[in-house]
DODOPA-491874 format. One line per field, with one value per residue (C-alpha): z, x, y. Coordinates in steps of 0.25 Angstrom, whole numbers. Last residue first. Layout:
% DODOPA-491874
Z (Z,...)
X (X,...)
Y (Y,...)
This chain:
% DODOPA-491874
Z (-26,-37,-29,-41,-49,-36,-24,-35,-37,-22,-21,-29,-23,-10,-18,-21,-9,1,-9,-10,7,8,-3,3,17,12,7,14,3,-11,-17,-30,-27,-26,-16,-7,-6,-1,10,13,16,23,32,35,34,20,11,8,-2,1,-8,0,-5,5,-8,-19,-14,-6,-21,-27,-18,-18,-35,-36,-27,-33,-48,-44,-37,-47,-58,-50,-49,-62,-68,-56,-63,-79,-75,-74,-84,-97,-106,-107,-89,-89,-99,-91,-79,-86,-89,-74,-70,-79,-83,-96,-102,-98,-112,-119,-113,-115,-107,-98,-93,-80,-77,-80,-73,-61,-64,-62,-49,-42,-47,-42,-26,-27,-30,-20,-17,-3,2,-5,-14,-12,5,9,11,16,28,32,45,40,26,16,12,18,16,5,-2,2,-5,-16,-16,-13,-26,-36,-31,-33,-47,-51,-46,-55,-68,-73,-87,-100,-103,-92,-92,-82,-86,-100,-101,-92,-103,-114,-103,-101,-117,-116,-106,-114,-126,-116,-111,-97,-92,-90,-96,-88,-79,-72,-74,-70,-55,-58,-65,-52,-44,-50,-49,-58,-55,-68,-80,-73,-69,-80,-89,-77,-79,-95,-95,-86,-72,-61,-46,-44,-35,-19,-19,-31,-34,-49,-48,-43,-32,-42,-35,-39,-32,-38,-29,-27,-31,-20,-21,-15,-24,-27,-42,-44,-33,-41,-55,-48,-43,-55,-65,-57,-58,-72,-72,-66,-71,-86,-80,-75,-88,-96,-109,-120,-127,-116,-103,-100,-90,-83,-70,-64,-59,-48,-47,-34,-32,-26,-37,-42,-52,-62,-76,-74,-74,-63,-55,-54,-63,-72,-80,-80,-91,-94,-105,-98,-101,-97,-110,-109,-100,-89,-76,-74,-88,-84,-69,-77,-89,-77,-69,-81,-85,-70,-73,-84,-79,-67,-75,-84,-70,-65,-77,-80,-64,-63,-76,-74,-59,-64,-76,-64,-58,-69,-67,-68,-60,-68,-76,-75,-62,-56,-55,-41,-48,-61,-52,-43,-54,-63,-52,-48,-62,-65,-50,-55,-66,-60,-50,-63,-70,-57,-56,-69,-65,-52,-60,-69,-59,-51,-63,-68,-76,-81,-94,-99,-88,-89,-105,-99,-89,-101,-112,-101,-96,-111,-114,-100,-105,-96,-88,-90,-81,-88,-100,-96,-89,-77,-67,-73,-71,-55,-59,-56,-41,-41,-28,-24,-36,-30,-16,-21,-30,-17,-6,-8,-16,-12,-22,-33,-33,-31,-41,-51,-48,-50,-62,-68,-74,-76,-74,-60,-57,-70,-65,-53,-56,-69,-61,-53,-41,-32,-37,-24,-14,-25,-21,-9,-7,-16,-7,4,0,-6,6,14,4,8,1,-7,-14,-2,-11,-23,-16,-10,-24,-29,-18,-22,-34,-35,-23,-27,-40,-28,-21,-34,-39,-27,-15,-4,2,-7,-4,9,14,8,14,28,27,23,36,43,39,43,38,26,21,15,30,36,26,28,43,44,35,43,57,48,46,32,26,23,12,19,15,2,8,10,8,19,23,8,4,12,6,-9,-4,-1,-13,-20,-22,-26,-34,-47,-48,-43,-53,-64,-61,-62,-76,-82,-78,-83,-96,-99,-94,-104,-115,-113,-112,-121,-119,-109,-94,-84,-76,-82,-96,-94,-89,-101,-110,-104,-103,-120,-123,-116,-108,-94,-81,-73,-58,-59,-50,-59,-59,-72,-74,-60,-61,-69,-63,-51,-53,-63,-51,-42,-52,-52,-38,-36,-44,-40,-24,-30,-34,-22,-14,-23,-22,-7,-4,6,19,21,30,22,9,18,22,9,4,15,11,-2,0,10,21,30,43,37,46,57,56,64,59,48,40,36,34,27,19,13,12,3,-5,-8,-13,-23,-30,-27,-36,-49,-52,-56,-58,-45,-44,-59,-64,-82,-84,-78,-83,-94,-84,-73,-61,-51,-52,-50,-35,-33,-22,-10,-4,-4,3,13,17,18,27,35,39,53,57,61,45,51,64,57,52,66,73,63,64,79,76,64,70,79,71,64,77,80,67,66,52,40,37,47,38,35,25,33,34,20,25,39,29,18,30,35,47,56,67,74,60,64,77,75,65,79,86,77,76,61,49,36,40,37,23,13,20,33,40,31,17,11,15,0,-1,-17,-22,-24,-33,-44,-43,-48,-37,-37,-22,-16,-7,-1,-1,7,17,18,22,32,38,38,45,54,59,62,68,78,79,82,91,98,102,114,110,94,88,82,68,59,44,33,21,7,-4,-17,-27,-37,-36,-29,-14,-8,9,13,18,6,-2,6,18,25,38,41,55,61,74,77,80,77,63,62,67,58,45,32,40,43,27,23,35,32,17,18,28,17,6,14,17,1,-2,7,1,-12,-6,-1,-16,-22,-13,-16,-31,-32,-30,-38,-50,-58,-59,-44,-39,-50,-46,-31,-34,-41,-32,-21,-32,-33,-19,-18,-29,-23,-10,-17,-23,-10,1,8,2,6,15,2,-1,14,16,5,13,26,20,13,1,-5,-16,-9,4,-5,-11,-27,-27,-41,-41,-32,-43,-54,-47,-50,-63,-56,-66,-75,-66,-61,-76,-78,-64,-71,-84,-76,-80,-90,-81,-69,-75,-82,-67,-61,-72,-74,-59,-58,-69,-64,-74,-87,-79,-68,-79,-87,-74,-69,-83,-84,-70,-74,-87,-78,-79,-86,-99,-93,-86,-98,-107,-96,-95,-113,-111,-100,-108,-121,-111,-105,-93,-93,-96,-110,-104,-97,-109,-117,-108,-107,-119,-115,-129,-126,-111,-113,-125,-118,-114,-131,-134,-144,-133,-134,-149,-149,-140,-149,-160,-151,-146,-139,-133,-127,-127,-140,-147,-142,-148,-162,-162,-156,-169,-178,-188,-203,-213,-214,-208,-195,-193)
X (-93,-99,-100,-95,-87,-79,-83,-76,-64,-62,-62,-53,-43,-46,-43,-30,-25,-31,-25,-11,-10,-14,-4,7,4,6,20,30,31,30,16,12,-4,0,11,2,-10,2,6,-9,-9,4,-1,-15,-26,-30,-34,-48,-58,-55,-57,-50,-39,-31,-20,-26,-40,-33,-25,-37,-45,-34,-32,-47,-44,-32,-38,-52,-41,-34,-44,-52,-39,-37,-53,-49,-39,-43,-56,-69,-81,-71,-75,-60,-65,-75,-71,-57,-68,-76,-64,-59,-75,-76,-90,-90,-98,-92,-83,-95,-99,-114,-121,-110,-110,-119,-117,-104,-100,-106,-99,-85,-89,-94,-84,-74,-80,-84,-68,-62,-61,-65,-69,-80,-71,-57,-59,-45,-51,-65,-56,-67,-73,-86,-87,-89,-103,-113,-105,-99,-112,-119,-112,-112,-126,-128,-121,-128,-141,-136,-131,-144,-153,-143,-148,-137,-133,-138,-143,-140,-128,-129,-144,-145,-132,-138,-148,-138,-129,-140,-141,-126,-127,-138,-129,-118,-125,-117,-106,-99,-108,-106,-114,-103,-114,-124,-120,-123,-137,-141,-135,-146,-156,-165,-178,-188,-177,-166,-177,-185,-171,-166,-179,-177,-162,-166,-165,-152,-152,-166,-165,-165,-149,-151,-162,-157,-143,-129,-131,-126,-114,-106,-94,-83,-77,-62,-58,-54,-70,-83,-93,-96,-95,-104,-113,-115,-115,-127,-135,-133,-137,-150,-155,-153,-162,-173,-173,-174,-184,-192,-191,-197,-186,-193,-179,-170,-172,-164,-153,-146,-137,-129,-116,-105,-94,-87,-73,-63,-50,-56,-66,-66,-71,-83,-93,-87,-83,-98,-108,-105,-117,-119,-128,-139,-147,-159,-160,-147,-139,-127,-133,-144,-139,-125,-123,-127,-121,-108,-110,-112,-100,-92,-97,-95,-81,-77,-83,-74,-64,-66,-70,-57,-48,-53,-54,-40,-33,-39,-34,-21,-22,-27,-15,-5,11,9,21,32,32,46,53,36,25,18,4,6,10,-2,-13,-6,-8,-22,-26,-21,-26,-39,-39,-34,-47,-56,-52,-54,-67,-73,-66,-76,-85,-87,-83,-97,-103,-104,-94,-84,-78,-89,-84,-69,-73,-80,-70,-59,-69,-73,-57,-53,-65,-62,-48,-37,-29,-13,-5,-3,5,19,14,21,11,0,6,3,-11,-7,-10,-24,-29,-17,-16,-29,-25,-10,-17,-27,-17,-8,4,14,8,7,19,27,20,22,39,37,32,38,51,44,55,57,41,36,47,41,26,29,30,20,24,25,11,3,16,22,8,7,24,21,10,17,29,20,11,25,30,18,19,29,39,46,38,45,59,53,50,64,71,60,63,75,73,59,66,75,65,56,66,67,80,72,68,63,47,45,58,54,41,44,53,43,34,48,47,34,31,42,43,60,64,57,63,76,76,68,80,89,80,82,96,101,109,122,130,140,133,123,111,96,85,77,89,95,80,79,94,90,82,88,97,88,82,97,100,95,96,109,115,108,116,127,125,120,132,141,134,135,149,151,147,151,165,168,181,185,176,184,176,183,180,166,163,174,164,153,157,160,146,139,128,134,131,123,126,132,140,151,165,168,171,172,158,155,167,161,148,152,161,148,141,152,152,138,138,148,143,130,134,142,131,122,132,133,116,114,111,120,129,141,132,125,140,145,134,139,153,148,138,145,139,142,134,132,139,131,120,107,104,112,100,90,99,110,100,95,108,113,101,102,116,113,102,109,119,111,101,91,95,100,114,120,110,110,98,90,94,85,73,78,83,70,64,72,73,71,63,70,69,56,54,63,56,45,53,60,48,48,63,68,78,83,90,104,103,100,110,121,115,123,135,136,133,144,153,152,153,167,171,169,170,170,167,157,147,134,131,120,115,108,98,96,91,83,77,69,75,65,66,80,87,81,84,99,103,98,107,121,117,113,120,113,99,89,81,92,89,81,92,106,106,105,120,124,141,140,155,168,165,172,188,184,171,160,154,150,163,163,151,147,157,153,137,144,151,140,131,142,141,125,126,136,127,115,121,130,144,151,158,156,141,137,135,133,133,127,135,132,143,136,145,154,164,156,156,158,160,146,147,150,140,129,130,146,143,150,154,153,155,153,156,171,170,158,170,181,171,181,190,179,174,186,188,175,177,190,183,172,184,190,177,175,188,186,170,178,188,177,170,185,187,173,175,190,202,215,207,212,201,197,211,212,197,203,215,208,196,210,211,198,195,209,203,190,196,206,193,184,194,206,210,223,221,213,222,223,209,210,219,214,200,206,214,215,227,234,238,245,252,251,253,252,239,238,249,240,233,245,236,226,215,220,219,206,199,207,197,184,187,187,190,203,209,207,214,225,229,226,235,245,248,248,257,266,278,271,260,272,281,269,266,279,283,271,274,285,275,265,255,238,244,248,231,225,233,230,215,215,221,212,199,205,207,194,192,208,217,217,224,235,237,239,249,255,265,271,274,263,266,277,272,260,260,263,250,249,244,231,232,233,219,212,211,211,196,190,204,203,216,215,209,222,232,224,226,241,242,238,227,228,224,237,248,253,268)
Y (99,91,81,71,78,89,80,67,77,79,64,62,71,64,51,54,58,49,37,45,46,30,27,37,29,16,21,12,1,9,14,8,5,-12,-7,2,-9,-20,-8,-9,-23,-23,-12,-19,-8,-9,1,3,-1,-17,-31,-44,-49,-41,-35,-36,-31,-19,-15,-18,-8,3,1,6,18,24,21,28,39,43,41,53,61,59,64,75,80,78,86,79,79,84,71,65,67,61,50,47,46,37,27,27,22,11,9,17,28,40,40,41,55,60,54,49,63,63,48,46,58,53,40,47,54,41,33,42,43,28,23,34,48,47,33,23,14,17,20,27,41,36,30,18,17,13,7,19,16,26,40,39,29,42,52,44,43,58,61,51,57,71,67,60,74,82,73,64,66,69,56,47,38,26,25,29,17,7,-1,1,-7,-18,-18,-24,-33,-39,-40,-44,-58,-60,-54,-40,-30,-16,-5,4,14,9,10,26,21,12,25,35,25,15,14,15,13,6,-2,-5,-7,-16,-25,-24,-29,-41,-42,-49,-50,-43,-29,-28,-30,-17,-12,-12,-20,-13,-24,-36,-38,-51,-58,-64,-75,-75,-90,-101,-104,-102,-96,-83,-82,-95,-90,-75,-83,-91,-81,-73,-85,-89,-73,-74,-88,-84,-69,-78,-86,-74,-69,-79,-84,-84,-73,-73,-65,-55,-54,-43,-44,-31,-33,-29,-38,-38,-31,-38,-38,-22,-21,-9,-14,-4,-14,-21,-11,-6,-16,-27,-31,-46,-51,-63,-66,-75,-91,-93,-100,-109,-119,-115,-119,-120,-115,-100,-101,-104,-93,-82,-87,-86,-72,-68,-71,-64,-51,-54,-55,-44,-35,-40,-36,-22,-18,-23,-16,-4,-4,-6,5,14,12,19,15,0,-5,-9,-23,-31,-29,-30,-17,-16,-11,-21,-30,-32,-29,-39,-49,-45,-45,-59,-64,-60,-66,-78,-78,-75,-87,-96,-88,-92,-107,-108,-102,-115,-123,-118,-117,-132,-141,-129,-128,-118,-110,-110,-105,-93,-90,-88,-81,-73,-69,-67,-58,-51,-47,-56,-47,-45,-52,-65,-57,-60,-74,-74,-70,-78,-91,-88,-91,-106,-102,-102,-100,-94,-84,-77,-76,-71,-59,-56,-56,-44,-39,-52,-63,-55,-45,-59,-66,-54,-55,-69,-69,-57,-66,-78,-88,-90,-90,-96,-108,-107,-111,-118,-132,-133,-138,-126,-120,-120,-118,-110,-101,-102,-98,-86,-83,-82,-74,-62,-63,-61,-50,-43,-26,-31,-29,-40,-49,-45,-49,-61,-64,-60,-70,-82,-84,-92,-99,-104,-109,-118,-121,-127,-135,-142,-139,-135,-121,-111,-109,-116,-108,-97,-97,-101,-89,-79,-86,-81,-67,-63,-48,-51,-34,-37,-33,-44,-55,-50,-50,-64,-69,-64,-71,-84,-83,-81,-90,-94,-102,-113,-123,-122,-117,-124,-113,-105,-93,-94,-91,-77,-76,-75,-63,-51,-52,-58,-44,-39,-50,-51,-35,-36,-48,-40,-26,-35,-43,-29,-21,-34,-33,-19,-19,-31,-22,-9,-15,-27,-34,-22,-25,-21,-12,0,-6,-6,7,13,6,11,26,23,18,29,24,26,16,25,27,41,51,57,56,54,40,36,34,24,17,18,13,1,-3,-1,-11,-21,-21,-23,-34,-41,-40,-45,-57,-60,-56,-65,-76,-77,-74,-61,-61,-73,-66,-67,-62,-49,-46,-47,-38,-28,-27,-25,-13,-6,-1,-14,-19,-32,-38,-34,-44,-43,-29,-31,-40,-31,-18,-24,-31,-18,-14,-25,-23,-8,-9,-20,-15,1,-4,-7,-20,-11,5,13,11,7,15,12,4,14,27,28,26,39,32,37,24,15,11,-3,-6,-10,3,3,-11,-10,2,-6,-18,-6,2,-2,-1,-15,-16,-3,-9,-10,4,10,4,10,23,26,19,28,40,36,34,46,54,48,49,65,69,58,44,39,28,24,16,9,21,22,10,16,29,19,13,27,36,43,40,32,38,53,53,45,55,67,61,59,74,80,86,89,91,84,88,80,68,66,61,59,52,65,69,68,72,74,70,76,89,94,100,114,112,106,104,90,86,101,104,92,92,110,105,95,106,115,105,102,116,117,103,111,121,113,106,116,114,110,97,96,95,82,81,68,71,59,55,53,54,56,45,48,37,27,26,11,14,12,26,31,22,28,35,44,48,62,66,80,85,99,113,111,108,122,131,125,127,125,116,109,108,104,93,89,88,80,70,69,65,55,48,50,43,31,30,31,19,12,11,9,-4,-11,-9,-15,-6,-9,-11,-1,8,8,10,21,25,26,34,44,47,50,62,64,68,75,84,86,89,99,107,104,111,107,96,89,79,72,63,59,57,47,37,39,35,23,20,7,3,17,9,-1,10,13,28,33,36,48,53,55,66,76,80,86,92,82,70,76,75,61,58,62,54,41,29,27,38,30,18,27,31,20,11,19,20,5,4,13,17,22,30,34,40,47,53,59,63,72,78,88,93,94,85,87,82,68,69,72,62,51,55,55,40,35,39,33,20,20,10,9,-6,1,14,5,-4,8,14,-1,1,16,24,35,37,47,53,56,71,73,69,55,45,55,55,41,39,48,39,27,32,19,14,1,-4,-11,2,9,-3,-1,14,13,2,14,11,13,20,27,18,21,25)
């Protein structure tokens, strides 16, 4: 009797054992059906040992209620008698709710897990056609189906089977089960069976022999047509039969459905027909096939209908896998497919895929196949579909390190065991670890885990998906190193010409320069070796990113060869998480970021510095050059450090320029381009600005101290006065000076004159730094006109002379350097000029019209495509500038917001202001931002300024990258760019034309 208030010691002994609702576990032991059981001492140890002991229980009162009355006796005898019985039976209850619901529907099930036979420990395909010998239509299919299911989650459950065993045993099982629908579906169509021959190929993880538990079964359908019958009949018949297969395994019925039978995989997908000739696979594999399908059929495998044709589709494919890694499009294939493929797993779901997110199955999966295919051309031991057998193979080849396969191999099973028993719950296609608190606990416990269950399996989750994201780029990598390094004996390396194979396939253009670098790099047993050793299978991975992992690799080894003996070099390196990462997207997107950190190699510091990519504000940068200068003995040094600054300035924008288009692990692309090109034309005009400031204070000191005898200012013109300079641009100006008070003018225009000579030598001199070079041809008369006037010389002009384009240019008219207050009154100066009261008169419109019309016609360089030119050609730079600053000019007036220099902020006021619809105003932006990031990207990437794409492949591949297209799709950016600026350019007809 228990004492009111007071626990019963059944309660206490149920919480013990795992129970999580004691309450309603004593009224379940409580129901009459039990009574036999009830007083039994290991019944509770049996349900405690289960994954969900109250789940276990209410399974077990289920299926004891579910018996007759004559076979009640039966079952509650062989549970108390048969250990091993009672521990299946109540181990599958305990896990999966879906197979207690057949166990009540079928109450006789039990009995498949009696039997205890050697042969019954690891059934094969003979063993599982003969349970389902018996259907003969899709209900009793699905119920032998799950019958034989049940026997293999007991197996699974218990222990009895480990992971690699269960997966070939569901693959066995599914073999079974496509046979048993073929035969259906023949018996069902006994005209269309002897029309043809039909064989079923089983793909994926079927053919690779280690299905899940809910899984989509793909196959492929070979048909030939039998002795005497038509083709197109015959392929007519088999199409039927193989439609029925699939019906039959895919339907709902009362009994459910078995699995989807997915034929996608096939030639030319879901559009190619369903059943084709061994021939007419070969056609399309030899032509038209892409990577990804060699990659899928090295999987395949004959499993039902006729053997003899299966097998020799089989031989006939089997070729054809193994000489992928020739094909032409392998490397940038390679490429895509390599990159991690997220984006289409919905955000909160994430952290939860067990296949798809980081570090999850696929990780793993996709890497043993990938070096399948690079390295089983030469090798035929690695001609396995099965993931496991497969990474042993690469291990005992030395393809892939010992301890990381070993590593990995753990990982992978422990994921797919998470898989499985996720799954077996309820029977339900899923890859999502659950949220519920309950589901995981049940998780953990089936995977052993009882001290703490949520929490360790958390834990054990996170260790192993770690371990696979860690090691599935070094995976292809480590081994590269192995292959230059010493070994401890017995360890094996890759051969040379392997090593060649893998560096080809990963986008290396000459592999054996890539070795002489690794070996150079890591070979040896210093400190420094053995930190490059470390580092070096993620960079090559980066590098392979790329459009030129060689450049990548070369220059990383310049510049550890330049910086090798400093000691903070590597340690920033290995320690700074995004350093590397950045160096790699650096040094391997082109030639103009690597040039620039060669010559100063120590810039590299910048890389690592969370805030070292941001630009510096021109205020800083002045402040910065001006200070170098006053430091200096004579102008030349002076300069020489002005330009020093502005060199790392520019590698600080190219860099952040370079990752924020390619995006890093730890900062995503930047999604809005024209926030990238704001950022480059802000931050080059500032240092540029910065810069021609320092040469002006040098040339000023050189000669006359700390005063010149004439104010003096630099006016920015074109892109540099409207803060839009790209990394080869020149810097337009205009010069002003006035005389200071006593001071005769012709000494003053003396001495101005003296200044701009000199700053123009000083900037342009020799040295390792890129020169900045001035362009002062937007002046009055231009070439023919004086160098530098005074304020009052450029008001008599503008005022008598000045024409329509003078006051166009004009309009990007803005102080950079110099004495700002005459700066300043240069600007009031301009201002009628650029924005004329009331407008341009129609006479000024025409004008500005036919001078477009003839720079189209006169100055696009000869032979050029006008739809691919960004500066001159169709749509481009010249063709929105023009539009927007014709609005400038007839509305400025009278709109504030037209009054700026910068060409994207006046097109935003055209069109707050009504002057352009909100279409054409983005299609305009569209194509300016297009058009800009073309030049940088061809600046960034030959080191030499260009308004067109490049010719070279690789070249162009690297402008596609830096734009955000994936490898393989230089012709999608080329198609886009016509695109885009052809509607531009029908908008510019329309505002600027007028037609």
């Amino acid at each position: 009797m228990t004492v009111p208030g007071r626990r019963s010691s059944t309660f206490s002994r149920l919480l013990r054992h795992g129970f999580t609702d004691p309450s309603g576990a004593e009224r379940l032991l409580d129901v009459p059906e039990l009574s036999a059981l009830r007083g039994d001492p290991v019944l509770l140890d049996a349900l405690g040992a289960t994954a969900d002991p109250d789940l276990a229980l209410r399974g077990l009162v289920r299926l004891v209620e579910a018996q007759a009355e004559t076979e009640r006796q039966t079952l509650t005898t062989t549970l108390l008698s048969a250990k091993p019985f009672r521990d299946r039976l109540l181990g599958v209850l305990g896990a999966s709710e879906a197979l207690a619901d057949h166990l009540a529907r079928h109450p006789r099930d039990w009995e498949s897990l009696v039997t205890y036979e050697a042969v019954d420990l690891h059934p094969g395909v003979a063993e599982f056609e003969r349970g389902l010998s018996e259907a003969v239509d899709p209900v009793s299919l699905r119920v032998a189906y799950r019958r034989c299911l049940l026997a293999i989650a007991a197996r699974d459950v218990c222990g009895t089977a480990d992971l690699a065993q269960t997966a070939a045993e569901l693959a066995d099982l599914a073999t079974a089960t496509l046979r048993a629908a073929l035969a259906i579906a023949r018996t069902a169509a006994p005209a269309d069976a002897a029309m043809c021959r039909l064989a079923v190929i089983a793909m994926g993880k079927c053919g690779g022999h280690e299905l899940n538990y809910v899984s989509d079964v793909d196959v492929i359908f070979v048909g030939e047509p039998a002795e005497g019958a038509d083709e197109a009949k015959a392929i007519q018949a088999a199409t039927r039969l193989a439609s029925h297969i699939m019906r039959i395994c895919s339907e709902t019925t009362v009994e459910g459905t078995i699995w989807p039978v997915d034929a996608n995989l096939r030639p030319e997908g879901r559009n190619g027909p369903l059943v084709r000739t061994l021939s007419s696979h070969l056609a399309y594999y030899q032509r038209w096939a892409k990577t990804w399908e060699f990659q899928a059929l090295l999987k395949a495998r004959a499993v039902a209908g006729d053997p003899e044709l299966g097998a020799q589709y089989i031989d006939a494919v089997s070729p054809l896998v193994w000489q992928a890694a020739e094909r032409e499009n392998f490397v940038p294939d390679v490429q895509k497919m390599r990159r991690r493929v997220v984006d289409n797993i919905p955000a909160a779901q994430v952290d939860r895929e067990l296949k798809l997110g980081p570090g999850g199955l696929r990780d793993v999966e996709f890497a043993v196949q990938l070096l399948q295919l690079v390295h089983g051309r030469s090798d035929a031991t690695l001609h396995s579909g099965t993931t496991l057998d497969a990474l042993a193979a690469l291990a005992a080849g030395g393809y892939v390190g010992r301890a990381d396969a070993s590593q990995l191999d753990e990982a992978y099973r422990f994921l797919r065991v998470m898989e499985h028993r996720i799954q077996l719950y309820r029977l339900r296609r899923t890859h999502l670890v659950p949220e519920d608190e309950a589901d995981l606990r049940r998780l953990g416990r089936s995977l052993g885990l009882r001290t703490d269950p949520v929490a360790e399996l958390n834990k054990e989750w996170k260790r192993h998906a770690a371990v696979v994201r860690r090691l599935h780029e070094k995976l292809f990598y480590r081994p590269l190193l192995d292959a230059v390094a010493q070994l401890a004996p017995g360890e094996i390396r890759l051969s040379p010409k392997a090593a060649g194979q893998r560096l080809e396939a990963l986008g290396y253009a000459d592999p054996a320069a890539a070795l002489r670098h690794l070996e150079a790099l890591a070979s040896g047993v210093s400190r420094k070796a053995a930190i490059q050793r470390t580092l070096l299978p993620v960079l090559l991975g980066w590098f392979a990113d790329s459009a030129d992992p060689d450049a990548g690799l070369l220059g990383f080894r310049k510049i550890s060869d330049a910086l090798g003996k400093t000691p903070w070099y590597l340690r920033l390196l290995r320690d700074e998480g995004a350093a590397a990462e950045n160096l790699a997207r650096v040094l391997s997107a082109g030639r103009l970021a690597p040039d620039l950190l060669l010559r100063a190699p120590e810039a590299v510091a910048i890389l690592g510095d969370p805030g070292g990519l941001k630009p510096r504000g021109r205020d800083h940068l002045e402040q910065e050059v001006l200070a170098a200068v006053g430091r200096a003995d004579g102008a030349e040094q002076a300069v020489a450090a002005a330009r020093g600054v502005r060199r790392r300035e520019l590698f600080r924008t190219a860099a952040a320029d370079l990752i924020g288009s390619y995006g890093t692990e730890d900062s995503p692309r930047e999604p809005d381009p024209g926030a990238l090109v704001d950022r480059v034309g802000e931050a080059v005009t500032d240092l540029n600005a910065a810069t021609i400031a320092g040469a002006l204070r040098a040339a000023v000191r050189a000669e006359w101290g700390e005063r010149l005898p004439t104010r003096f200012a630099v006016i920015g013109m074109g892109r540099f006065g409207g803060h839009e300079l790209g990394y080869g641009s020149d810097a337009d100006v205009l010069f002003v000076h006035e005389p200071r008070e006593g001071v005769d003018e012709q000494e003053a225009a003396r001495a101005a004159n003296r200044v701009v000579a000199e700053m123009r030598r000083l900037l342009q001199l020799p040295t390792a730094d890129p020169p900045l070079l001035i362009d002062a041809d937007l002046r009055p008369e231009g070439k023919s006109g004086p160098l530098v006037r005074t304020l009052k010389s450029y008001e008599a002009y503008y005022r008598r002379w000045s024409l329509v384009w003078e006051s166009q240019a004009l309009l990007r008219a803005a102080p950079m350097a110099g004495d700002l207050e005459l700066a300043d009154r240069f600007i009031e100066l301009v201002d009628p000029l650029r924005y004329p009261a009331e407008g341009l008169g129609e006479e000024a419109v025409r004008e500005i019209r036919r001078l477009k019309a003839r720079m189209e016609s006169e100055r696009l360089p000869r032979g050029a495509d006008p739809t691919l030119h960004a500066k001159l050609g169709r749509g481009g730079l010249s063709d929105v500038e023009w539009t927007v600053q014709l609005l400038q000019m007839r509305h400025g007036w009278a709109e504030p917001g037209l009054r700026t220099t910068r060409t994207r902020e006046a097109l935003a006021a055209a069109h707050a202001a009504g002057l352009i619809p909100t279409e054409e105003a983005q299609t305009l932006d569209e194509a300016w931002v297009l058009a800009t990031r073309v030049r940088n990207a061809v600046m960034l990437v030959r080191g030499r300024p260009g308004d067109t794409f490049p010719s070279d492949p690789r070249e162009l591949a690297a402008v596609a990258r830096y734009l955000g297209y994936e490898p393989g799709h230089v012709g999608e950016m080329v198609d886009d760019y016509r695109r885009i600026t052809r509607r531009a350019r029908a908008v510019v007809e329309e505002l600027f034309y007028g037609s």
